[in-house]
LUMPAKE-749289 format. One record per residue (C-alpha): x, y, z. Coordinates in Angstrom, 1 decimal, padded with zeros to 4 digits. Layout:
BEGIN
NODE      c1      c2      c3
NODE       X       Y       Z
...
! end
This chain:
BEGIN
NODE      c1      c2      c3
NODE   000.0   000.0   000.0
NODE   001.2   003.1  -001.0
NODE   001.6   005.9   001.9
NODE   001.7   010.2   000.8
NODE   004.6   011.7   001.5
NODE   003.1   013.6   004.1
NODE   001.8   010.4   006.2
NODE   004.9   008.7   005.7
NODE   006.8   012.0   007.8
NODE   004.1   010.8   010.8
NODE   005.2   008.4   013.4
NODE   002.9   004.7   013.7
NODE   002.4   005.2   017.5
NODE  -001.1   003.7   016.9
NODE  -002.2   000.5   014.9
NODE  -005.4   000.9   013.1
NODE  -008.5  -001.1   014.1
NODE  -008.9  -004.9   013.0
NODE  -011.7  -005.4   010.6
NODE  -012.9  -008.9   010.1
NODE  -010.0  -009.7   007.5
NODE  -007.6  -008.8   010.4
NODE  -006.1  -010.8   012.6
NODE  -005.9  -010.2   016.1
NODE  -002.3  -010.3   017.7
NODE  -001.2  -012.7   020.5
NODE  -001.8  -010.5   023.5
NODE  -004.8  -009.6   021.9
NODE  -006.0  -012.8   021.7
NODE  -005.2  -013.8   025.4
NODE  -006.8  -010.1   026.5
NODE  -010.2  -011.5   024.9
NODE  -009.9  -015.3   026.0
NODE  -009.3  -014.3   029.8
NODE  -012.0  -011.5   029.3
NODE  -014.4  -014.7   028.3
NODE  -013.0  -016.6   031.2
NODE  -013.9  -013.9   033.9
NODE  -017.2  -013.4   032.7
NODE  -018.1  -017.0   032.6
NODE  -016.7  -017.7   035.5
NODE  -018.6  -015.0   037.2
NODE  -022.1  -016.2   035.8
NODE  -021.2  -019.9   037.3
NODE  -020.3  -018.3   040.8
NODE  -024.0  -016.5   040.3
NODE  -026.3  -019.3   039.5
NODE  -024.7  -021.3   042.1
NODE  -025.6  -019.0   044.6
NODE  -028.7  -018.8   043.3
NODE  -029.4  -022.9   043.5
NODE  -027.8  -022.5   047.2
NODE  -029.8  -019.9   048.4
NODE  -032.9  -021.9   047.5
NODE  -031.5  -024.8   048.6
NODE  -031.1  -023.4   052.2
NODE  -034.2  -021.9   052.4
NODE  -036.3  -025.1   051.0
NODE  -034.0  -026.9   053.9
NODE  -034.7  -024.8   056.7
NODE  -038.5  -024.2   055.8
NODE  -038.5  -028.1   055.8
NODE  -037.1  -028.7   059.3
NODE  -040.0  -026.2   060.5
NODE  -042.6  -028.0   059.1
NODE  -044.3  -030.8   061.3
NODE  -043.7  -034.0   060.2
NODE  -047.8  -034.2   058.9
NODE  -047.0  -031.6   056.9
NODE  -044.1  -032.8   055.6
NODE  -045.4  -036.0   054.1
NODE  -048.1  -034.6   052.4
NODE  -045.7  -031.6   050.6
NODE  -043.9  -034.7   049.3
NODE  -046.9  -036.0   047.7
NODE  -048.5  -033.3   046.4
NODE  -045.7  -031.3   045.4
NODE  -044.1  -033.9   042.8
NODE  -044.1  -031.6   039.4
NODE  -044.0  -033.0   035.6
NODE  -040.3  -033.5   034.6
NODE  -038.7  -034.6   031.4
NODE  -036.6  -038.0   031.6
NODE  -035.7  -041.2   030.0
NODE  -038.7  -042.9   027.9
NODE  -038.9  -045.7   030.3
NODE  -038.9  -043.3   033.2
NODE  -042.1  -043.2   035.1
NODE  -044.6  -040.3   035.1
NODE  -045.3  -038.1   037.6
NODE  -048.3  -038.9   038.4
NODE  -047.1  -042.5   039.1
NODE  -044.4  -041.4   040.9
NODE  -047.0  -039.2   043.0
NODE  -049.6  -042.2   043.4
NODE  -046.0  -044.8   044.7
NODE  -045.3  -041.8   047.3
NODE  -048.8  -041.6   048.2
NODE  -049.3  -045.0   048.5
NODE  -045.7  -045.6   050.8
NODE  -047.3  -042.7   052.9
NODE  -050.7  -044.7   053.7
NODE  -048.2  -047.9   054.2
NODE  -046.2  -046.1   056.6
NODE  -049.8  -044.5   058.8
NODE  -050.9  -047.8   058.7
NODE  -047.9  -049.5   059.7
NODE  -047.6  -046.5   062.4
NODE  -051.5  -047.6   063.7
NODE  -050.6  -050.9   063.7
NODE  -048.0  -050.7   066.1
NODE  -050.1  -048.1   068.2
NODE  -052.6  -050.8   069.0
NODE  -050.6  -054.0   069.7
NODE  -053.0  -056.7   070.7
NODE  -052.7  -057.8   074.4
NODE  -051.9  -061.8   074.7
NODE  -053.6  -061.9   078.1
NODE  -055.7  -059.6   079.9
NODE  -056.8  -060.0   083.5
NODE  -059.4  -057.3   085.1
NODE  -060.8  -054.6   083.8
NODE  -064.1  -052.0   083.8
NODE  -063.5  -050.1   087.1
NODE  -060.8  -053.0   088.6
NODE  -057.4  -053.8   088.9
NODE  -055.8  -055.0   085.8
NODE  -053.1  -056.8   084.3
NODE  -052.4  -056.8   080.8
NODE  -049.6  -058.9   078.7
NODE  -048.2  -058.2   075.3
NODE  -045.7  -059.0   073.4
NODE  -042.5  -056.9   072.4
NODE  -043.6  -056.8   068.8
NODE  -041.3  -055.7   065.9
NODE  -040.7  -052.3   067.9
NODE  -037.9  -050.7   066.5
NODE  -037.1  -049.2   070.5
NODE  -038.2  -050.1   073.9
NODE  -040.2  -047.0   074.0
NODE  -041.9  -047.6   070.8
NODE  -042.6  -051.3   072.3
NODE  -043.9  -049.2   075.5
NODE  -046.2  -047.0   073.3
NODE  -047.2  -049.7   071.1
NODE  -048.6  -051.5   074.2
NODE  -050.5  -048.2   075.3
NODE  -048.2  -046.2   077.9
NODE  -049.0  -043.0   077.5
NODE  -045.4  -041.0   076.5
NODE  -044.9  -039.7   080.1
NODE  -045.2  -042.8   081.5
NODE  -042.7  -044.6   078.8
NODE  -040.2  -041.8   079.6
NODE  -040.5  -042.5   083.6
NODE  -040.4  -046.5   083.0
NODE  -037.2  -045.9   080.6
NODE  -035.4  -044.0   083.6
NODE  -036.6  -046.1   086.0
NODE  -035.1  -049.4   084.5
NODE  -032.3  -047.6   082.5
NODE  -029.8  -049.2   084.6
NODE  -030.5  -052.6   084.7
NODE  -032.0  -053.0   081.3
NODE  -030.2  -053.3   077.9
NODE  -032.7  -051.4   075.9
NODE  -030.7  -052.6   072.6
NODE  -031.9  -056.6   073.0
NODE  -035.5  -056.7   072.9
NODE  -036.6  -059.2   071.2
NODE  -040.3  -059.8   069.4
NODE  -041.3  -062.8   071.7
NODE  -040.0  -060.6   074.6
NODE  -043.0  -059.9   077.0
NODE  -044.1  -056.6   078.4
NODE  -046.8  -056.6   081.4
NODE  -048.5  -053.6   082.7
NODE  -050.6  -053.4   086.0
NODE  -052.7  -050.9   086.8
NODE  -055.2  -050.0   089.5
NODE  -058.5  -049.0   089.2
NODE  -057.9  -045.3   088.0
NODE  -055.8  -046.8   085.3
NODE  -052.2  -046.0   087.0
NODE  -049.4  -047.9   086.7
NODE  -048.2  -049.8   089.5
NODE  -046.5  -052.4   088.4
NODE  -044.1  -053.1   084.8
NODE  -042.8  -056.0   083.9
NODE  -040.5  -056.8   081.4
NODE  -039.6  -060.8   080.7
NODE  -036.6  -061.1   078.5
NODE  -036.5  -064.8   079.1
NODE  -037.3  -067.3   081.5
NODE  -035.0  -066.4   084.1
NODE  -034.1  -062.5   082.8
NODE  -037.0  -060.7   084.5
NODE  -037.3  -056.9   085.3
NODE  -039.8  -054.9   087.2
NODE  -040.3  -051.5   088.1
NODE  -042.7  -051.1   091.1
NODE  -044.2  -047.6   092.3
NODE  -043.0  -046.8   096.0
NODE  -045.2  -044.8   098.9
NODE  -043.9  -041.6   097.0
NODE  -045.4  -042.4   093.9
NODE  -041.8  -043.2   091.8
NODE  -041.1  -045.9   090.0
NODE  -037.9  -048.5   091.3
NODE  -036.5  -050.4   089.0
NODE  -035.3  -054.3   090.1
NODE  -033.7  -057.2   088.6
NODE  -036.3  -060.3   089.9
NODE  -034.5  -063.2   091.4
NODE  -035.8  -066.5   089.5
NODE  -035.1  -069.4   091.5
NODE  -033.6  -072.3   089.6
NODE  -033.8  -076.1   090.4
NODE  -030.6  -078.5   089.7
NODE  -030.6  -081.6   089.4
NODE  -027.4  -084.0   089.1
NODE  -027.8  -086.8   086.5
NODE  -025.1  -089.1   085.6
NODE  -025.7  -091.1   082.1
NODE  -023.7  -093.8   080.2
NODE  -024.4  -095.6   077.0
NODE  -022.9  -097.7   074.0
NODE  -022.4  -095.5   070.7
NODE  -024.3  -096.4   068.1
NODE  -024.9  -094.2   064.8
NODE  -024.0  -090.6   065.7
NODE  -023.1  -089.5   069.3
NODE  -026.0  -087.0   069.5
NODE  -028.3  -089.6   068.1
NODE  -027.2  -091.8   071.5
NODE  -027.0  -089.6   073.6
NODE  -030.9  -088.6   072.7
NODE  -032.0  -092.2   073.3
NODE  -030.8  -091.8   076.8
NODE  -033.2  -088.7   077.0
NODE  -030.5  -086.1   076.9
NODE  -030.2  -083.5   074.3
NODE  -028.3  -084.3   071.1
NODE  -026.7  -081.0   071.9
NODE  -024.2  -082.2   074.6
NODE  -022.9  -084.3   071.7
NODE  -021.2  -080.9   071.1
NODE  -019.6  -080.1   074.3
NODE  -018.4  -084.0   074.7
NODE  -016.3  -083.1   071.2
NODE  -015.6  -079.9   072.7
NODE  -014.0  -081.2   075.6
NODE  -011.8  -084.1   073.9
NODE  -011.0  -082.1   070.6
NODE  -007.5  -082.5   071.0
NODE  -007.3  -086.2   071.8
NODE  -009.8  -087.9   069.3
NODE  -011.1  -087.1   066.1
NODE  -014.9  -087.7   065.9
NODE  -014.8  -088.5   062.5
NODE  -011.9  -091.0   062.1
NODE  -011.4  -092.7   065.5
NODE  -015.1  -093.3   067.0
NODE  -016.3  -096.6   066.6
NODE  -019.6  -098.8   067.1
NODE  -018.6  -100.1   070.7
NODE  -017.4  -096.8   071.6
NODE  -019.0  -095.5   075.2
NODE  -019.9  -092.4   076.5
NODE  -020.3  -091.5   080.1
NODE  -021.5  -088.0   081.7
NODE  -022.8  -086.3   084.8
NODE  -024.5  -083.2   083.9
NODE  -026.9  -080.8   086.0
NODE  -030.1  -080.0   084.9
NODE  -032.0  -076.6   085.6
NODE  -035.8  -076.3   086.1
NODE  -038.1  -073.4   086.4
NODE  -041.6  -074.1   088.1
NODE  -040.8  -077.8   087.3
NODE  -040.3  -077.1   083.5
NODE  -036.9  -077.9   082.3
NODE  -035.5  -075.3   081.4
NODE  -031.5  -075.9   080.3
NODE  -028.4  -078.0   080.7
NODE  -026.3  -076.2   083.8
NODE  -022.8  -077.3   084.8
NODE  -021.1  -080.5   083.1
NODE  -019.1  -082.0   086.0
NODE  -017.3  -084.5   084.3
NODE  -017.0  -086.7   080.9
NODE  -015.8  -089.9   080.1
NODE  -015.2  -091.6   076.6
NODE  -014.2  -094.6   075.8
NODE  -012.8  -096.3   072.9
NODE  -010.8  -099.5   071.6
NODE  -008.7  -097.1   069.6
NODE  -007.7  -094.1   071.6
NODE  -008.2  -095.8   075.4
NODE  -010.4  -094.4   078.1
NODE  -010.3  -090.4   078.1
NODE  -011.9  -088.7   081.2
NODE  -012.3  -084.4   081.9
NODE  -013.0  -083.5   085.1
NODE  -014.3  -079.5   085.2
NODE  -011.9  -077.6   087.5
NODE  -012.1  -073.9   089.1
NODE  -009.8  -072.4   090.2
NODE  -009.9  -068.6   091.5
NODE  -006.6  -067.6   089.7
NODE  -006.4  -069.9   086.1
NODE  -010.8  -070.1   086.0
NODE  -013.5  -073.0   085.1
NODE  -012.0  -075.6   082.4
NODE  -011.9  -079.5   081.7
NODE  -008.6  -081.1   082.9
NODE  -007.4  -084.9   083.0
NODE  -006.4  -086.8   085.8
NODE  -002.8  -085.4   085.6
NODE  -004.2  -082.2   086.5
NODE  -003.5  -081.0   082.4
NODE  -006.2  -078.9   080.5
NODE  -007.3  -080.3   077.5
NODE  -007.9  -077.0   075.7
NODE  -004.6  -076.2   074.1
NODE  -004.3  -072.8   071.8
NODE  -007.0  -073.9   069.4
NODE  -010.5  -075.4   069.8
NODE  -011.6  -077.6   066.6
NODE  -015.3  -077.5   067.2
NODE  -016.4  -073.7   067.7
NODE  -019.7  -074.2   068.3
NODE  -021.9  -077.5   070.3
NODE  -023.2  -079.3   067.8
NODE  -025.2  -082.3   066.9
NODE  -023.3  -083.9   063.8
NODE  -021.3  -083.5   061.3
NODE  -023.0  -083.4   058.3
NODE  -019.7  -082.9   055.8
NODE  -016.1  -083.9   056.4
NODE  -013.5  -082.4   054.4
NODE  -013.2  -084.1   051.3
NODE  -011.3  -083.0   048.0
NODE  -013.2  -085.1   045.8
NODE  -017.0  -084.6   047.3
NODE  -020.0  -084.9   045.2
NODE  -021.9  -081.4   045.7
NODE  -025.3  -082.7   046.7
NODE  -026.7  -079.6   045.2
NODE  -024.7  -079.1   041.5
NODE  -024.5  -082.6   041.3
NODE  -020.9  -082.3   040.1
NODE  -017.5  -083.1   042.1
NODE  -016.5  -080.1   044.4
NODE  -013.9  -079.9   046.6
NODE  -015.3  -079.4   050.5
NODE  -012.9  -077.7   052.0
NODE  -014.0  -077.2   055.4
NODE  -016.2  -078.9   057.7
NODE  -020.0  -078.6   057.7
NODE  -021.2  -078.9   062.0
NODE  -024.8  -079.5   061.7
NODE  -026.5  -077.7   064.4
NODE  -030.1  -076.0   065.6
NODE  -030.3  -072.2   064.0
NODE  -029.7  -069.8   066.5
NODE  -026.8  -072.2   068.2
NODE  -024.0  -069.7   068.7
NODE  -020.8  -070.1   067.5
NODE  -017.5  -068.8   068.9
NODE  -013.9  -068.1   067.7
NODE  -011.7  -071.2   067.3
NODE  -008.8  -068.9   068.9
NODE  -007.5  -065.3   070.1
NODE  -007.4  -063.2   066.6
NODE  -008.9  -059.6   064.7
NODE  -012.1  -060.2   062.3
NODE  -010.9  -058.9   058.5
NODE  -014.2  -059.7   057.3
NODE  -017.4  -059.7   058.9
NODE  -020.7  -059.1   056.0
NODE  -022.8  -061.1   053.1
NODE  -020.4  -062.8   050.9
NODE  -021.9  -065.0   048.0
NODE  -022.6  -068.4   048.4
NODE  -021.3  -068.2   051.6
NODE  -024.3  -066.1   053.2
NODE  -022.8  -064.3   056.6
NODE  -019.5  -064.5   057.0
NODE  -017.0  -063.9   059.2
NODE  -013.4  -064.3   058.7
NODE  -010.6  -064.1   061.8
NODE  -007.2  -063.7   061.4
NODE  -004.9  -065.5   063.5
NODE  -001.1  -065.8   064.6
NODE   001.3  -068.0   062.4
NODE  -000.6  -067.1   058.9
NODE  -004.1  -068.6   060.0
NODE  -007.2  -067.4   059.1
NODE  -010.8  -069.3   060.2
NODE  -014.0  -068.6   057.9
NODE  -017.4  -069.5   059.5
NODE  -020.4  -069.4   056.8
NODE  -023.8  -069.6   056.2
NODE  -024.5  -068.2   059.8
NODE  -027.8  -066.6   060.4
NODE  -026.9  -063.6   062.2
NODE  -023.3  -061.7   063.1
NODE  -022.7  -061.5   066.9
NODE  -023.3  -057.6   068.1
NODE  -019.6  -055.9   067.6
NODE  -018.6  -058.2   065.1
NODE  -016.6  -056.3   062.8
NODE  -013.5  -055.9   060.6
NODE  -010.7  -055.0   063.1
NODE  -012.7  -056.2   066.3
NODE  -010.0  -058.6   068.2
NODE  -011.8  -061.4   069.5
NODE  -010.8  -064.0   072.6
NODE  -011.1  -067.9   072.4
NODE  -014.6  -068.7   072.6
NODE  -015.7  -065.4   072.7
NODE  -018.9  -065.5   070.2
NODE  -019.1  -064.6   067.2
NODE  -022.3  -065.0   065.3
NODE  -025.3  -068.0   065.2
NODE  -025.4  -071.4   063.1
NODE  -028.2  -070.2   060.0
NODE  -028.6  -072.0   056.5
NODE  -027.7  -068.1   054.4
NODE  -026.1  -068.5   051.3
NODE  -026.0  -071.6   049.1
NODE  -027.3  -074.2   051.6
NODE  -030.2  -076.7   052.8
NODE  -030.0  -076.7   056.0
NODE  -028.6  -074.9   059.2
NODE  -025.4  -075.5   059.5
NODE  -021.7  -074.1   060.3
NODE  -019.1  -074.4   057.3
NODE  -015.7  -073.8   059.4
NODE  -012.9  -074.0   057.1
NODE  -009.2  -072.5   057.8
NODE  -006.5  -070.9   055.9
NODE  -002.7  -071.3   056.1
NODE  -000.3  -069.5   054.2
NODE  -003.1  -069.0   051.7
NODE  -004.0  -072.2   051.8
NODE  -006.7  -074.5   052.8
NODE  -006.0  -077.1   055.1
NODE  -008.0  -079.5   056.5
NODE  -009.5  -078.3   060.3
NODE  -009.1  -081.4   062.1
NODE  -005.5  -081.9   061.7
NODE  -004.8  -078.1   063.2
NODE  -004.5  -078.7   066.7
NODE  -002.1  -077.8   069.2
NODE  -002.8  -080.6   071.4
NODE  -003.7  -080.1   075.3
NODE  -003.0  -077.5   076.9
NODE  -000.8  -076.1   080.1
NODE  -000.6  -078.2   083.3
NODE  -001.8  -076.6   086.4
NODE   000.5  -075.4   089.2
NODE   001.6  -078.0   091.3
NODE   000.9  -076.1   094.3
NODE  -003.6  -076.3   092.7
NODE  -003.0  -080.0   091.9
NODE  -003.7  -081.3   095.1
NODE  -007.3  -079.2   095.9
NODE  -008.3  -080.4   091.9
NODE  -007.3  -084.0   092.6
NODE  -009.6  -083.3   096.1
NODE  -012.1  -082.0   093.8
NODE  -011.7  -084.9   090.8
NODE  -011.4  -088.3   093.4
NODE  -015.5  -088.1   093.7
NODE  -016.4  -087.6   089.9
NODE  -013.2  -090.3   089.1
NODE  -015.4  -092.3   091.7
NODE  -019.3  -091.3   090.3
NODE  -018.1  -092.0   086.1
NODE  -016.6  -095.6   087.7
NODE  -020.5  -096.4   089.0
NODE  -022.4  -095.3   085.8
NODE  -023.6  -098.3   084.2
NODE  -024.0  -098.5   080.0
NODE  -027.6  -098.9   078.7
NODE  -027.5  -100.7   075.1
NODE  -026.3  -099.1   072.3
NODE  -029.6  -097.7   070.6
NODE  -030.7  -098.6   066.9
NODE  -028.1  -097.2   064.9
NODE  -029.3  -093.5   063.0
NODE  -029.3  -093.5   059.2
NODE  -026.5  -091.4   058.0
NODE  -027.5  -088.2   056.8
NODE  -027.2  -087.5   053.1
NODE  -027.4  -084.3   051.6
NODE  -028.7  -082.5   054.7
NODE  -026.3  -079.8   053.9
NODE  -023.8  -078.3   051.2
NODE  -021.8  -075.1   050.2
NODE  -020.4  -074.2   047.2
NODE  -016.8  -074.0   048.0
NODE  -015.5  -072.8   044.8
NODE  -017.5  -069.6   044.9
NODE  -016.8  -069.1   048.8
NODE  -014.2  -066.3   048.0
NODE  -012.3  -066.7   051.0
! end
């Protein structure tokens, strides 16, 4: 472009304004980009306090509404919104919130008027009303449910606060109100079990005491023998005991004999046992003095229960040796074992060979289980086919699995360090299984390994300054097992087949 003599004599201080055929320099270009950058950035920062301030204010307005109020706004205020094509409308979404609004009034109504189980007196008279604990999600809510007026929940929840663990009610759990004849209360009762009874009685001042009642408990010593035949729980029941002490007779010679490879038909069994009565009901098993079992392949083996105030309650020999060493290979007191471990097992269920590797304890649901030593749970939730599980870790690269159980003991979680015997959950049939039973299987190095051939043998010998007041103590019992004569060895049980399974190559331990 050509310039006049006169402009080319002026300086170019200034360049002339870009058109659209000219292009913008660098700094130009970063001027206008960070220009763009402020301004959106500016418009973000508004609309999100716009969103928040609404937000807040829908918030707080919602925490001053009563709850009524509250649960109707969510019903009627559910607008038309664009979504997916299979998404629902909103009118069906409106008639599904509705319709869990009714559930949840009438479920609240339900519980409002729990039906008493037993009434006695009313119109004008004393009275004394029973019901049951319900599916209450809190002792209150049980109180309410049963008719206590709110006050009256509050002063029974402070008077028994102390004694009662409002955490473990249970729906069979009983409540039991009396009242005189102007409807107050004078006497609650709560009946967690047979012999776990609380009361709360109103004194001359008009306050409710809270007490722990004192159930009185028969014993009675029984001493039992008999010739195995079939299962050990199955014999033991034909001598009228529960197949359940089959379980602590295992529990107390775990270390010595294997139940599953040394018992034979011949084999004899010996125990004397209290029982415990309630009002002439039986109630449970109490203390097991002493057990004796005999056998052509291991010899006679004998425990004697021992207490002593400094080493505590435990089976012992005649040396004066407990029989519990560092691991227990039954953790829980069961009736049989339905599944051995077995590399080449037909799965009763897939019908295909599956390697068991564990060992299946049949036992009652609801019988609880314990850990098999001292160690910290690393896993403690649903896992597959295994139902609830709950995994220990253990000294020496051990790790114990116990599966299928039906519920988690309360504190059972990953990092909780757990005692020998301390429990740990109940026997269920969760998961892939068909019945109720414990799979215990253990880990070494990684490994499975067989549960029956981890044991540490017995334990640590008492001091021989306590041997002489346990030998005191064990010369009677010796004495009493020597006296117990064998009743016939009962018709032998059919083996169980099939009763129970796992699928251990899903287990995922």
């Amino acid at each position: 472009m050509l310039r006049t003599p006169d402009e080319e004599d002026l300086p170019l201080r200034h360049r002339p304004l870009p058109s659209v055929d000219i292009a913008l320099l660098p700094h130009e270009l970063r001027a206008m980009r960070m220009q763009r950058r402020v301004i959106g950035g500016a418009l973000i920062l508004l609309v999100l306090a716009v969103v928040g301030l609404a937000y807040g204010k829908a918030a707080w307005s919602k925490l001053q509404r009563p709850p009524e109020a509250e649960q109707r706004a969510e019903t009627e205020l559910i607008a038309p919104s664009a979504g997916p094509p299979d998404a629902p409308s909103s009118s069906a979404v409106a008639t599904l919130v509705s319709a869990a609004g009714r559930k949840s009034a009438e479920t609240t109504r339900n519980n409002a008027q729990a039906a008493p189980i037993s009434v006695e007196g009313v119109d004008g008279a004393k009275s004394r009303i029973e019901y049951k604990f319900g599916r209450a999600r809190s002792f209150k809510e049980a109180l309410l449910a049963c008719g206590a007026e709110p006050a009256e929940a509050n002063e029974l929840i402070e008077a028994l606060q102390k004694i009662v663990d409002f955490r473990r009610g249970k729906p069979e759990d009983r409540l039991i109100f009396e009242r005189d004849a102007d409807k107050q209360l004078q006497v609650f009762e709560y009946r967690a079990s047979v012999t776990e009874v609380y009361r709360a009685v109103r004194n001359e001042s008009g306050a409710l005491r809270g007490l722990r009642v004192e159930i009185p408990i028969e014993r009675h010593r029984i001493a039992k023998g008999t010739f195995v035949a079939g299962t050990l729980g199955h014999s033991l029941a034909a001598l009228g005991l529960s197949a359940t002490l089959a379980g602590l007779v295992t529990e107390a010679f775990d270390s010595r004999i294997s139940f599953t490879r040394d018992t034979r038909v011949g084999d004899s069994v010996k125990i004397i046992v209290d029982e415990e009565y309630v009002d002439g009901a039986f109630l449970r098993y109490g203390s097991v003095h002493a057990i004796e079992y005999a056998s052509a392949r291991v010899g006679k083996l004998q425990a004697f229960w021992f207490e002593a105030d400094r080493y505590g309650g435990e089976f012992f020999d005649w040396s004066g040796r407990a029989l519990k060493g560092g691991w227990i290979r039954t953790p829980l007191r069961y009736d049989h074992i339905s599944s051995g471990y077995n590399l080449k097992r037909r799965h009763p269920i897939l019908k295909r060979v599956v390697p068991h590797l564990g060992i299946d304890y049949a036992a009652s649901t609801g019988t609880p289980v314990w850990a098999a030593a001292d160690g910290q749970v690393t896993f403690a939730g649903r896992r597959g086919a295994n139902g609830n599980l709950v995994s220990v870790r253990h000294e020496g690269g051990v790790e114990t699995h116990y599966a299928h159980l039906w519920k988690i003991g309360p504190g059972i979680a990953a990092g909780t360090k757990l005692k020998q015997r301390q429990p740990i959950g109940f026997v269920g049939s969760t998961g892939r299984s068909t019945g109720p039973h414990l799979h215990f299987a253990i880990k070494r190095y990684g490994r499975f390994v067989d549960p029956a051939s981890l044991i540490n043998g017995p334990g640590a010998p008492l001091p021989a300054a306590v041997v002489p007041k346990f030998r005191a103590a064990a010369e009677p019992l010796r004495a009493e097992l020597e006296r117990i004569s064998l009743a016939p060895a009962p018709v032998a049980d059919e083996p169980v087949k099939g009763d129970t399974a796992d699928e251990d190559e899903d287990l995922d331990l």
